[in-house]
Every structure is written in C-alpha cells, then in structure tokens.
Biopython code that builds the backbone (N, CA, C, O; Angstrom):
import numpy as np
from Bio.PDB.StructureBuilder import StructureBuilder

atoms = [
    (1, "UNK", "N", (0.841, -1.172, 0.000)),
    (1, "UNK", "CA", (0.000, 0.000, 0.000)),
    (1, "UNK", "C", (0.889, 1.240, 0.000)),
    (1, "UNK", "O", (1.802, 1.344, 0.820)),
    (2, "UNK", "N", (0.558, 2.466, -1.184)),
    (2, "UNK", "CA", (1.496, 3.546, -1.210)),
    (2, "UNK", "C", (1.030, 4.144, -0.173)),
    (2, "UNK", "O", (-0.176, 4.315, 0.008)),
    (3, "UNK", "N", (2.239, 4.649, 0.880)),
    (3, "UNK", "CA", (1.430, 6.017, 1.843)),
    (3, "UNK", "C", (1.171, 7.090, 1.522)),
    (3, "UNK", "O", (1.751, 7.673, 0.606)),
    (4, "UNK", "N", (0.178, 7.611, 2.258)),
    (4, "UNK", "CA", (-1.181, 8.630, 1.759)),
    (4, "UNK", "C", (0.056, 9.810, 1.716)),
    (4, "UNK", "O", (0.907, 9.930, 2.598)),
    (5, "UNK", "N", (-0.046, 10.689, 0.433)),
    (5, "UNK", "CA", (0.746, 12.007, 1.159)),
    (5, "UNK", "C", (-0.252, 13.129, 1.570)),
    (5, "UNK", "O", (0.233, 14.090, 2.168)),
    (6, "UNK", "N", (-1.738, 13.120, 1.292)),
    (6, "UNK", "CA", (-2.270, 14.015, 1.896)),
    (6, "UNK", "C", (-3.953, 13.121, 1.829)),
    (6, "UNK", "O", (-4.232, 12.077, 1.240)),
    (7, "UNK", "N", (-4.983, 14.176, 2.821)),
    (7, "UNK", "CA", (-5.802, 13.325, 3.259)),
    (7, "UNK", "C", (-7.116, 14.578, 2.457)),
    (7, "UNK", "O", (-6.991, 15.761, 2.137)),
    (8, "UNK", "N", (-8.093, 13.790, 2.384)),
    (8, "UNK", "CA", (-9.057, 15.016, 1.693)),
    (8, "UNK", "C", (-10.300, 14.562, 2.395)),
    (8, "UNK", "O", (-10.489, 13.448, 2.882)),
    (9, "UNK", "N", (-11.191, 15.669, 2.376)),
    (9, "UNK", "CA", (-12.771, 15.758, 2.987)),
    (9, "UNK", "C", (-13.240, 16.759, 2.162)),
    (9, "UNK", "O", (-12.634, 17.778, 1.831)),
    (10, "UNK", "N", (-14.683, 16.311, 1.756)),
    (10, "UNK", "CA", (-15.510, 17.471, 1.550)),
    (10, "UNK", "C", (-15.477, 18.453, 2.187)),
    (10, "UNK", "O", (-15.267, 18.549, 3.396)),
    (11, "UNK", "N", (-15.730, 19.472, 1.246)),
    (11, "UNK", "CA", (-15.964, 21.301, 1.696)),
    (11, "UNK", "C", (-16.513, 21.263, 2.988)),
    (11, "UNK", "O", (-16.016, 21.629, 4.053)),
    (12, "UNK", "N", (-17.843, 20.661, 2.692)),
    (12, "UNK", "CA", (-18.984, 21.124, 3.864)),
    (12, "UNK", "C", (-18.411, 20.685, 5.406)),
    (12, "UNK", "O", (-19.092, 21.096, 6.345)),
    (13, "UNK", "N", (-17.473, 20.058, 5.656)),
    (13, "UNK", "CA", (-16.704, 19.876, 6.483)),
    (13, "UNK", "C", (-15.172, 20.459, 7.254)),
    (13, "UNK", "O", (-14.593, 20.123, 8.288)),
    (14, "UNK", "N", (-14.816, 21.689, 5.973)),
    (14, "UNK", "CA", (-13.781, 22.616, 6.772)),
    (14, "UNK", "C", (-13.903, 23.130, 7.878)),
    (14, "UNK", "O", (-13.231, 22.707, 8.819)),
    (15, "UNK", "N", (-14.857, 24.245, 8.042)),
    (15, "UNK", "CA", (-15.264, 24.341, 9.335)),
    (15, "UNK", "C", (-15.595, 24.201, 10.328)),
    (15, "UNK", "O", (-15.931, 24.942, 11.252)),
    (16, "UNK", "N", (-15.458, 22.549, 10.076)),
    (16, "UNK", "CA", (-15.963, 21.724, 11.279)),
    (16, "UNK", "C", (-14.636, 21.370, 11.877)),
    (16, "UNK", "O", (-14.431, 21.235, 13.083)),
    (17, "UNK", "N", (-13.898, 21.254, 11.073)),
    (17, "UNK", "CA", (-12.406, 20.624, 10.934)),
    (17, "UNK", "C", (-11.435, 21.686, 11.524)),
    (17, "UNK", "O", (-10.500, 21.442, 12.288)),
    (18, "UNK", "N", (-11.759, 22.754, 11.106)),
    (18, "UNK", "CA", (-10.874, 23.733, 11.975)),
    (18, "UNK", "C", (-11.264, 24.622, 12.842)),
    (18, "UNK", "O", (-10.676, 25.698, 12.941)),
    (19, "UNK", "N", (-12.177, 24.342, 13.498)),
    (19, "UNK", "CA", (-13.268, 24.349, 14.437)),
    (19, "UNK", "C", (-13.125, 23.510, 16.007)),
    (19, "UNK", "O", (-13.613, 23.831, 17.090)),
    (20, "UNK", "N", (-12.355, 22.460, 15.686)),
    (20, "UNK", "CA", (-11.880, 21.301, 16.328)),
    (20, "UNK", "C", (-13.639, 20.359, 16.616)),
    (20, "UNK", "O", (-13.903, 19.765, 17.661)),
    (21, "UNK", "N", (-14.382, 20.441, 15.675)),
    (21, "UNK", "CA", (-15.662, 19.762, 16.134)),
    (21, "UNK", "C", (-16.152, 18.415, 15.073)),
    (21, "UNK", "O", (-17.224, 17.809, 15.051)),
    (22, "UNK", "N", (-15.281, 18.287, 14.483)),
    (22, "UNK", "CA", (-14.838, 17.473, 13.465)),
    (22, "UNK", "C", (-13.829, 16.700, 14.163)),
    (22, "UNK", "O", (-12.876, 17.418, 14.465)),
    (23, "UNK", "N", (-13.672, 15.282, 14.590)),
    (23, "UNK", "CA", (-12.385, 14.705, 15.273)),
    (23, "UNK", "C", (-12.170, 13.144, 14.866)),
    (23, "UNK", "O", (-11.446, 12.236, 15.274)),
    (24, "UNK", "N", (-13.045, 13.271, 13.974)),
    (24, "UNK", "CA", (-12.620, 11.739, 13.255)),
    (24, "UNK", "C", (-13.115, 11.584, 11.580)),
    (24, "UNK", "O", (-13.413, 12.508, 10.824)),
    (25, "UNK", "N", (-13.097, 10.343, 11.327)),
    (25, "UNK", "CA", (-13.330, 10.375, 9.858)),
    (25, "UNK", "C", (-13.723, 8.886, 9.830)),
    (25, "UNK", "O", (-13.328, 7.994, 10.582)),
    (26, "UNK", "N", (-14.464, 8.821, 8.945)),
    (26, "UNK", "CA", (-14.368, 6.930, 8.256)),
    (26, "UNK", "C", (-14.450, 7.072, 7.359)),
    (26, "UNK", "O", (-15.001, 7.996, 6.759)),
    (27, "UNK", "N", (-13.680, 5.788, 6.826)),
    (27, "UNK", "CA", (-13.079, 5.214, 5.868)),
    (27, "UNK", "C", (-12.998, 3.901, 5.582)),
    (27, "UNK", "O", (-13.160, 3.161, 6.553)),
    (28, "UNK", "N", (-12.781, 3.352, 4.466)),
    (28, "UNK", "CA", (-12.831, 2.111, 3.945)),
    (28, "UNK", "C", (-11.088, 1.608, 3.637)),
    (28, "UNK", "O", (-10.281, 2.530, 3.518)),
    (29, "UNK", "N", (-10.646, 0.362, 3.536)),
    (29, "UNK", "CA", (-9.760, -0.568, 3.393)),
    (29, "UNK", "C", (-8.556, 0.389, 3.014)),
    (29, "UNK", "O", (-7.502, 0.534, 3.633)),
    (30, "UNK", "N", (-9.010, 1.067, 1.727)),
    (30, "UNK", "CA", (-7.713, 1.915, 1.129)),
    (30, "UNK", "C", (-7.058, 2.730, 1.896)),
    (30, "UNK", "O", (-5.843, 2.891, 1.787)),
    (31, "UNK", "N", (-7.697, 3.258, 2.648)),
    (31, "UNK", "CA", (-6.919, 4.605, 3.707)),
    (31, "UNK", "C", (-6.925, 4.123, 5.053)),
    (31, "UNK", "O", (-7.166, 4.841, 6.023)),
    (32, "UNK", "N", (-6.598, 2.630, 5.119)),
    (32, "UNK", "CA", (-6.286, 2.344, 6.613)),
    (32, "UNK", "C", (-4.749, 2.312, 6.778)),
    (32, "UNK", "O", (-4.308, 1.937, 7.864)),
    (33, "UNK", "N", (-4.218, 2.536, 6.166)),
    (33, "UNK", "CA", (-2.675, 2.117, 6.246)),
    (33, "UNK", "C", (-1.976, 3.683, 6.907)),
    (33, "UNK", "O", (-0.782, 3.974, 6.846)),
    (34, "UNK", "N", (-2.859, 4.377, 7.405)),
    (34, "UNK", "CA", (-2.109, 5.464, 8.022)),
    (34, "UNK", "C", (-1.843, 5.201, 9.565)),
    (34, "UNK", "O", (-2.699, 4.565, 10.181)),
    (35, "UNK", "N", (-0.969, 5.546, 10.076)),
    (35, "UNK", "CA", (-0.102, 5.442, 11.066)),
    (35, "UNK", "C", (-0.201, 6.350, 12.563)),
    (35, "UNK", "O", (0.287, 7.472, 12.427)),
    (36, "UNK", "N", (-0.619, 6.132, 13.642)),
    (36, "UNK", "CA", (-0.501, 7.272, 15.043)),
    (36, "UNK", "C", (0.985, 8.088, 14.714)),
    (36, "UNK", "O", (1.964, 7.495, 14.259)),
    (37, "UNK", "N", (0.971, 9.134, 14.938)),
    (37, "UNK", "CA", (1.973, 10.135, 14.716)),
    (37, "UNK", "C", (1.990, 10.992, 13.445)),
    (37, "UNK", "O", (2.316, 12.178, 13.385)),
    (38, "UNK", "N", (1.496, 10.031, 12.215)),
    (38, "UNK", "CA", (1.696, 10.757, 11.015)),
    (38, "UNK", "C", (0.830, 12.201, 10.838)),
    (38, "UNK", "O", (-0.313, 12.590, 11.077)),
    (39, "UNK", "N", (1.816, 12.640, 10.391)),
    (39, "UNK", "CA", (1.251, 14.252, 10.086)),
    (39, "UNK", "C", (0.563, 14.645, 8.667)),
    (39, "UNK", "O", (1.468, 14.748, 7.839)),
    (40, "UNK", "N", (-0.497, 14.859, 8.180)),
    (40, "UNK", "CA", (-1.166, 15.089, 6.615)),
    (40, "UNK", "C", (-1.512, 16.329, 6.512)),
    (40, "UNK", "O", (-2.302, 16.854, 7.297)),
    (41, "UNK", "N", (-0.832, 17.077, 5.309)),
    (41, "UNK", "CA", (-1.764, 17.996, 4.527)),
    (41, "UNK", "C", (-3.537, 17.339, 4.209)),
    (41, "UNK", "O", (-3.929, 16.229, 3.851)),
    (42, "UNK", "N", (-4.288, 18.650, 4.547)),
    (42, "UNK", "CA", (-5.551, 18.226, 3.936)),
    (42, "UNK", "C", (-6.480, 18.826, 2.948)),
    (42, "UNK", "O", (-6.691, 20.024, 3.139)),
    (43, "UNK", "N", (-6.899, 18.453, 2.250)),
    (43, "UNK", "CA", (-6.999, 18.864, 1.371)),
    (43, "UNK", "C", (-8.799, 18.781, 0.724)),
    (43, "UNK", "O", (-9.431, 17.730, 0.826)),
    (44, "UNK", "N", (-9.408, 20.028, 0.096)),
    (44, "UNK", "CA", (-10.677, 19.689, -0.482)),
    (44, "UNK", "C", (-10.603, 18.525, -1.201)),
    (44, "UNK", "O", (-9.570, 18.194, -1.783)),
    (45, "UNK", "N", (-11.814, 17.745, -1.213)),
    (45, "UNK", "CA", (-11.665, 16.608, -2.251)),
    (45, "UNK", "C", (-12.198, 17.282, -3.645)),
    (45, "UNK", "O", (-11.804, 16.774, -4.695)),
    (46, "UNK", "N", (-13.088, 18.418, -3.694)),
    (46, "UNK", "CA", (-13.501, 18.651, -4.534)),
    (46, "UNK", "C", (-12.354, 19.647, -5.486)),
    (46, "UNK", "O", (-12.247, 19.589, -6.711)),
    (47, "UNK", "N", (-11.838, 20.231, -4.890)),
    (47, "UNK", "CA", (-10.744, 21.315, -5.657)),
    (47, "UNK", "C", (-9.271, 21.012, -5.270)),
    (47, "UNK", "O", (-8.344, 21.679, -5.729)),
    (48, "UNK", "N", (-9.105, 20.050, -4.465)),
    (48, "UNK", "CA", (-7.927, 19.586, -4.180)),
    (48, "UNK", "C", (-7.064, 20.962, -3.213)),
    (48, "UNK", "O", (-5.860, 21.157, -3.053)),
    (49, "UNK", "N", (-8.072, 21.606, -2.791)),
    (49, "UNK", "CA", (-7.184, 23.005, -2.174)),
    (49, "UNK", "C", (-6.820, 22.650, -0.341)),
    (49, "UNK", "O", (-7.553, 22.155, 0.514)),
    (50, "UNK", "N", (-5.632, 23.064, -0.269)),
    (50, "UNK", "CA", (-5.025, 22.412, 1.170)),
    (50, "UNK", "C", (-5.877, 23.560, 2.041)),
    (50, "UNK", "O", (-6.152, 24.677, 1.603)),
    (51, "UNK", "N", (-6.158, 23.165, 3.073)),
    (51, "UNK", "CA", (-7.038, 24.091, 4.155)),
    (51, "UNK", "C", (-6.423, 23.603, 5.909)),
    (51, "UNK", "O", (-6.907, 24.158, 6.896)),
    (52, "UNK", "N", (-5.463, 22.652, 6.022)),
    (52, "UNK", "CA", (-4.870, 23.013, 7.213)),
    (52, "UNK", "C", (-4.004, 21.530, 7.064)),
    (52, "UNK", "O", (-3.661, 21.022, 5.997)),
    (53, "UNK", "N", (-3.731, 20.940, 8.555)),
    (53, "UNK", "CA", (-2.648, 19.996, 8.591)),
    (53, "UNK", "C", (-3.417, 19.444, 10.025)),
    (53, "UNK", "O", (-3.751, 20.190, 10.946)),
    (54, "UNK", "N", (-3.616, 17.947, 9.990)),
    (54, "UNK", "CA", (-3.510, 16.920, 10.735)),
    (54, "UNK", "C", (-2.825, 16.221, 11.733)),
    (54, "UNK", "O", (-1.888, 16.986, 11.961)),
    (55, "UNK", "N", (-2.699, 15.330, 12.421)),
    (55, "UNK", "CA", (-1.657, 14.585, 12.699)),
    (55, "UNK", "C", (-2.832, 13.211, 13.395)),
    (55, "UNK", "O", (-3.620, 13.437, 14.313)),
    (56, "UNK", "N", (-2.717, 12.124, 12.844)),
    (56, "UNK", "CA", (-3.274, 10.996, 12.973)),
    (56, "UNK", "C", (-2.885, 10.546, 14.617)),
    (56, "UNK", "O", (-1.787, 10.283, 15.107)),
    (57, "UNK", "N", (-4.409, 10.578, 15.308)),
    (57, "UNK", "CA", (-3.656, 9.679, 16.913)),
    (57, "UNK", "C", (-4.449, 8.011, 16.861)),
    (57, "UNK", "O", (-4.163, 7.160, 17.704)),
    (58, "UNK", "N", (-5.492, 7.748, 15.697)),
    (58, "UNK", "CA", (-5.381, 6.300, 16.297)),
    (58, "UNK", "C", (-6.176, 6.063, 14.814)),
    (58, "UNK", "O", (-6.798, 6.872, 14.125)),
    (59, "UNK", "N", (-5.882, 4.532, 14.597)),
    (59, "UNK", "CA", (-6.846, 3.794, 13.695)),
    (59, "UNK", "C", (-7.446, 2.593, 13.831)),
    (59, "UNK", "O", (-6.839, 1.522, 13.834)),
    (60, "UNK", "N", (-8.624, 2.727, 13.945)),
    (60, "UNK", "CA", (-9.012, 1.245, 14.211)),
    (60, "UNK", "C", (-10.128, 1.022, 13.455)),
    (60, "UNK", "O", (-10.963, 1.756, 12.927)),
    (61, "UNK", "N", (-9.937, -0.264, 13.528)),
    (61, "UNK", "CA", (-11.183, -1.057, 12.549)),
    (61, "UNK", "C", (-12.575, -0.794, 13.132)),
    (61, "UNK", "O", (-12.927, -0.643, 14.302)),
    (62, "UNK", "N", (-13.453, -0.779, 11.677)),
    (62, "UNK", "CA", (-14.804, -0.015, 13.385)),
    (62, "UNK", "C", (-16.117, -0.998, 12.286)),
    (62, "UNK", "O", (-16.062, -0.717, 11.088)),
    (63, "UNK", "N", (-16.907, -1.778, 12.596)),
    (63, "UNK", "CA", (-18.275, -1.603, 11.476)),
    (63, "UNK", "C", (-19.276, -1.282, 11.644)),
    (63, "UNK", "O", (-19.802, -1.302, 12.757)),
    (64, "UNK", "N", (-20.051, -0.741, 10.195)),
    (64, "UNK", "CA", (-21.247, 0.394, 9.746)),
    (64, "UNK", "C", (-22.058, -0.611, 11.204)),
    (64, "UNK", "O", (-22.789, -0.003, 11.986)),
    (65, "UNK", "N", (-21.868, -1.726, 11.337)),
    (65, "UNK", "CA", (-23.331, -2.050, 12.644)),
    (65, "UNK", "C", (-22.861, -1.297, 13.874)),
    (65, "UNK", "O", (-23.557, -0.817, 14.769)),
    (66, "UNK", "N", (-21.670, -1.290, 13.754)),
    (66, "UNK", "CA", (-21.205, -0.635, 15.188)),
    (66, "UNK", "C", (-21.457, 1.420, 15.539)),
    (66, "UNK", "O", (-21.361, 2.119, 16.548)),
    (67, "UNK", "N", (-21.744, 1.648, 14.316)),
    (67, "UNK", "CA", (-21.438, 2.912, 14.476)),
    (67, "UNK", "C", (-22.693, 3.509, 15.884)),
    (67, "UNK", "O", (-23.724, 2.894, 16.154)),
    (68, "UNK", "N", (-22.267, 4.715, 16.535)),
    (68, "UNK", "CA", (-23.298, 5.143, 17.896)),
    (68, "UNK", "C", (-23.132, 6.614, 17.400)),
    (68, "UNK", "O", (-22.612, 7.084, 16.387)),
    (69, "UNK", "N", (-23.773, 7.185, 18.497)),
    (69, "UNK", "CA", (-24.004, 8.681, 19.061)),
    (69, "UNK", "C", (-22.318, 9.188, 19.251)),
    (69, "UNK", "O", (-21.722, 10.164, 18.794)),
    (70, "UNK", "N", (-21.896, 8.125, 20.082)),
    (70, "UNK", "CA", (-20.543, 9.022, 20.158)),
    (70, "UNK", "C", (-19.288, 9.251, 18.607)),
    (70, "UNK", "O", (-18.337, 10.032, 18.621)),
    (71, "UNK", "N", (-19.640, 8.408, 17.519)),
    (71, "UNK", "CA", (-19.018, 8.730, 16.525)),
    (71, "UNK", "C", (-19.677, 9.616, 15.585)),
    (71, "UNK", "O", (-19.209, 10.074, 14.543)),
    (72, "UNK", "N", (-20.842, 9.799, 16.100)),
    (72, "UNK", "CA", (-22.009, 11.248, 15.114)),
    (72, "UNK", "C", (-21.202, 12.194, 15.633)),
    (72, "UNK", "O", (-20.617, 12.951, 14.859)),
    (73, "UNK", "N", (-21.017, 12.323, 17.156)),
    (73, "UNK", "CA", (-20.774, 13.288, 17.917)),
    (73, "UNK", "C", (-18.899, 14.434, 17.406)),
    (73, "UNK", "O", (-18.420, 15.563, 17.308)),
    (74, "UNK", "N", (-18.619, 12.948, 17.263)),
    (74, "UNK", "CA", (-17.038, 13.335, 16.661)),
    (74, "UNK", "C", (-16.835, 13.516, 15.093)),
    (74, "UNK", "O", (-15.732, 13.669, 14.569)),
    (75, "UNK", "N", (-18.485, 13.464, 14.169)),
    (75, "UNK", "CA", (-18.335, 13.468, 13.151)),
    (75, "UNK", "C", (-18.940, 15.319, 12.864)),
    (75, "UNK", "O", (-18.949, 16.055, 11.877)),
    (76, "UNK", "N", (-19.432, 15.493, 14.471)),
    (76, "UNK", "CA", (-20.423, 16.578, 14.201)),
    (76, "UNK", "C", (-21.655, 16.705, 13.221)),
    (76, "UNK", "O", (-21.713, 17.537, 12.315)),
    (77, "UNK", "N", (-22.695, 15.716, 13.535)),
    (77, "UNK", "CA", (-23.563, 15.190, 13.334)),
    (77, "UNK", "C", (-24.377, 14.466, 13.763)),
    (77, "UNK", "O", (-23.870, 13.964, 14.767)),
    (78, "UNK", "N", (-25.793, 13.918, 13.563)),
    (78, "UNK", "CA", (-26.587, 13.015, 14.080)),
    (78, "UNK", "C", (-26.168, 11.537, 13.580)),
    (78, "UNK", "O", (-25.560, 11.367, 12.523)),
    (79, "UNK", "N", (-26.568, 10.437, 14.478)),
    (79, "UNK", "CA", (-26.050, 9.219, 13.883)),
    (79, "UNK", "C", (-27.525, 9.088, 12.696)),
    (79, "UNK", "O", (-27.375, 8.255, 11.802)),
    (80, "UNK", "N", (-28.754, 9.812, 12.708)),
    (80, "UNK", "CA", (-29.034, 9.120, 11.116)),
    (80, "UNK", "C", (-28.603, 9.638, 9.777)),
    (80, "UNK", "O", (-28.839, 9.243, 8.635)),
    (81, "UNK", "N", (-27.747, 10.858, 10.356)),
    (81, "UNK", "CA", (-27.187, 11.794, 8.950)),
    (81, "UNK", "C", (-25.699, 10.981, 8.955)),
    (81, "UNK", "O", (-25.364, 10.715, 7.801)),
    (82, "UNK", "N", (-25.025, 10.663, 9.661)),
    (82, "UNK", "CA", (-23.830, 9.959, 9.494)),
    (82, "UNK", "C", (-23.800, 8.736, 8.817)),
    (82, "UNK", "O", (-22.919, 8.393, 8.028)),
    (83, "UNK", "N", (-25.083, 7.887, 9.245)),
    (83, "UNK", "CA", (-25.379, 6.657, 8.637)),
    (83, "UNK", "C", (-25.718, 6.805, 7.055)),
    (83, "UNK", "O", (-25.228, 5.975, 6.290)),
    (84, "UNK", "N", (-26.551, 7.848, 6.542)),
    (84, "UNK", "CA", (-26.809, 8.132, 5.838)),
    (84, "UNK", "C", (-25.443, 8.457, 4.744)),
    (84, "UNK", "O", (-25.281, 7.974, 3.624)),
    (85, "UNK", "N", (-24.869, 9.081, 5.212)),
    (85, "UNK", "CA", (-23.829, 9.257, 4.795)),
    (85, "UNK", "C", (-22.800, 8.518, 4.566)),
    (85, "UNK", "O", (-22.238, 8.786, 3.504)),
    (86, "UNK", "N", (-22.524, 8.010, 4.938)),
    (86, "UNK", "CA", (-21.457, 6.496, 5.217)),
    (86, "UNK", "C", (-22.007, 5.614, 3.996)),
    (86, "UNK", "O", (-21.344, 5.004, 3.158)),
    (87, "UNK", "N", (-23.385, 5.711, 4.122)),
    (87, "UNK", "CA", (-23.874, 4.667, 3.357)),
    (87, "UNK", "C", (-24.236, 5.371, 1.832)),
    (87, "UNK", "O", (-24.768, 4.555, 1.080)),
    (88, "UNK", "N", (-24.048, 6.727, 1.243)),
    (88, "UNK", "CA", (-24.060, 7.160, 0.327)),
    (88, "UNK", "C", (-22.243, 6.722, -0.543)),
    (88, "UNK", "O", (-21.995, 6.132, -1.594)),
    (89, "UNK", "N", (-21.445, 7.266, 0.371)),
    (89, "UNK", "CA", (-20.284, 7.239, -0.246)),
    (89, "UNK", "C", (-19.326, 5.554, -0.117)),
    (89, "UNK", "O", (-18.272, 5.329, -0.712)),
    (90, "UNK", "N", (-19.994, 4.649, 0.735)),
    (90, "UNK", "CA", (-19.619, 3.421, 0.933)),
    (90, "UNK", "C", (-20.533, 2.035, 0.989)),
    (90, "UNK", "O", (-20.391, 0.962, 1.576)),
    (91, "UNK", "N", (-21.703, 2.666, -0.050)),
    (91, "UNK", "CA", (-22.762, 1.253, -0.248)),
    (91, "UNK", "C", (-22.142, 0.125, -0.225)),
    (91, "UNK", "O", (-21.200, -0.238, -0.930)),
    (92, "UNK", "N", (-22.782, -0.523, 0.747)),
    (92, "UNK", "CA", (-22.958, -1.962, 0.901)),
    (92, "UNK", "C", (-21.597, -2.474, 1.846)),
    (92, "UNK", "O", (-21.233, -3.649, 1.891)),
    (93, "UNK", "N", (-20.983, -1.437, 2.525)),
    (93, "UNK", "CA", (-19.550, -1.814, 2.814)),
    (93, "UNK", "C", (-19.722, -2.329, 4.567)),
    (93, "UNK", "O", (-20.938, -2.225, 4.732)),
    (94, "UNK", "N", (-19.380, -2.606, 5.331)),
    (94, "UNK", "CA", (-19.819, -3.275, 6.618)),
    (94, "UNK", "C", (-18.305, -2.687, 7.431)),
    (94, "UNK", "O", (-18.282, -1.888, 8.367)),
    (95, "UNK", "N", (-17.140, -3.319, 6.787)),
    (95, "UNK", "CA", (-16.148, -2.585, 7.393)),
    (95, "UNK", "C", (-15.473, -1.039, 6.824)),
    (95, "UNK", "O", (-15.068, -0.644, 5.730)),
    (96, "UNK", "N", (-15.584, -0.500, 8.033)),
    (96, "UNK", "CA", (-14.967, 1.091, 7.832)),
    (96, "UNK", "C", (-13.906, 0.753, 9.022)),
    (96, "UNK", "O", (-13.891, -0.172, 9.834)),
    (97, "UNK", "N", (-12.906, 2.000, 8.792)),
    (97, "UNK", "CA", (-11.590, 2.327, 9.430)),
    (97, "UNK", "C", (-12.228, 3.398, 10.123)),
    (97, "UNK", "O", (-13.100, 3.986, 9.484)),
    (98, "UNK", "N", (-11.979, 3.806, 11.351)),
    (98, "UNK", "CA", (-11.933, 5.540, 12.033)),
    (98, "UNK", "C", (-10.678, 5.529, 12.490)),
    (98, "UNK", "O", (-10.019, 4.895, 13.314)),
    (99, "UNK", "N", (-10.455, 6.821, 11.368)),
    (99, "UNK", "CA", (-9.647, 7.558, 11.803)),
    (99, "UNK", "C", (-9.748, 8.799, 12.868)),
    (99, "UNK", "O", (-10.647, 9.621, 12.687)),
    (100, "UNK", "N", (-9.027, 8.927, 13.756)),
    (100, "UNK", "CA", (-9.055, 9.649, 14.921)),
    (100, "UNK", "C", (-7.966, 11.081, 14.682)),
    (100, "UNK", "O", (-6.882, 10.727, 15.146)),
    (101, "UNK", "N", (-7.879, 12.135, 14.292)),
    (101, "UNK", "CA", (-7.267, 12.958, 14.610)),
    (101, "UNK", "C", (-7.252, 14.023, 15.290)),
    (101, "UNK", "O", (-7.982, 14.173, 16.269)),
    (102, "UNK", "N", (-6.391, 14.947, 14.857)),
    (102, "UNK", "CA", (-6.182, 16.448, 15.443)),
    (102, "UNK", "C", (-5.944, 17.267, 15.121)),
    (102, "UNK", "O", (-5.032, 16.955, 14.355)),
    (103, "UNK", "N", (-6.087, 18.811, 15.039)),
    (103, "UNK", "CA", (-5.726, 19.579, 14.128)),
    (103, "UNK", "C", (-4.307, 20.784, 14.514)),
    (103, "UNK", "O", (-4.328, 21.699, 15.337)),
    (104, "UNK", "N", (-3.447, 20.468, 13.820)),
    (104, "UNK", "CA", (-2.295, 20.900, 14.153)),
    (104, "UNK", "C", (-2.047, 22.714, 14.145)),
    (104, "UNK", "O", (-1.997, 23.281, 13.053)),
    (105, "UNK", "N", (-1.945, 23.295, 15.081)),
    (105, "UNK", "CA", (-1.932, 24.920, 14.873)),
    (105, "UNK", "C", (-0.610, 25.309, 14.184)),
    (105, "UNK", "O", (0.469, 24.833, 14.539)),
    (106, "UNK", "N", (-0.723, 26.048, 13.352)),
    (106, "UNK", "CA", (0.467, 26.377, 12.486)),
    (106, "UNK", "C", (1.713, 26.906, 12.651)),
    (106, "UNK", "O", (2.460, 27.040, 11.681)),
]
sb = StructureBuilder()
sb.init_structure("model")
sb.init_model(0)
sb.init_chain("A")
sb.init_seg("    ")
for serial, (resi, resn, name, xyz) in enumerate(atoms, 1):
    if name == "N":
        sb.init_residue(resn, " ", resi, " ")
    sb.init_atom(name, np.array(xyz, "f"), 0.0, 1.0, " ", f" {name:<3s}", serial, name[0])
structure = sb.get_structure()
C-alpha cells in the first residue's frame, strides 16, 4: 500500500475541521494504512485546495453495525445523517476504518 501524502474531505466539512468539532473520519480498506503520529496535509476533495494539517492519533477497525451517538458526535452530526452518509459514499460496505485525529496549529 502507497502512503497517503495528503488526506481530503468534503468542503462542507472545513469548518468543522478547523473548528476542532470534526475529530474523526471513516473510511474504507484503502486509507487504513495510516499510522498514530503521522502528520497530513488536507486537502478539499472537490478542488484539491489544502485548508490546514492533521496529525493521525489512532486507527481502528470499526463496522457500519457498530457505528453510535458518540461517533455522530465526533463526526459533528446526528447518527441518522452519518449513517446516511457512510452509506451514500460506501454502499454496501460493513467494514470502515476511524480515523481519529487532530488539528495541528500552524
């Protein structure tokens, strides 16, 4: 697996992100290979434009049955808009990765 050199999220999520109310992410198989300590540029997915810097503190395997309130909470969201969501951009997928980060002050 090549390592990630930078990490991307939708727009509608910058401000959540540098906000500190945004504190995790899920993800599927491809972007589990990131590491506690590693540091990422991040980047729009839609325009590819960098909007701050990361640093990864945990990854673990998590699944769509498992998801609760407390990962809406860190997604800054409700768990039926998260579910919803999860399940727009990762139909039919059961295992997701959460990623856990932080947002690094410049």
């Amino acid at each position: 697996m090549t390592p990630m050199s930078s990490i991307s999220f939708f727009e509608r999520f910058e401000a959540d992100i540098l906000s500190g109310r945004k504190t995790i992410t899920l993800r599927d198989e491809s972007e589990s290979g990131l590491v506690p300590g590693q540091e990422l540029p991040v980047v729009t997915f839609e325009q590819g434009r960098w909007f701050c810097d990361i640093r990864i503190l945990a990854v673990t395997p998590l699944a769509f049955s498992e998801l609760d309130e407390e990962h809406a909470r860190a997604e800054n969201m409700s768990l039926p808009e998260l579910k919803l969501l999860i399940g727009e951009i990762y139909p039919g997928l059961e295992q997701l990765y959460l990623i856990r980060f932080e947002l690094l002050k410049g």
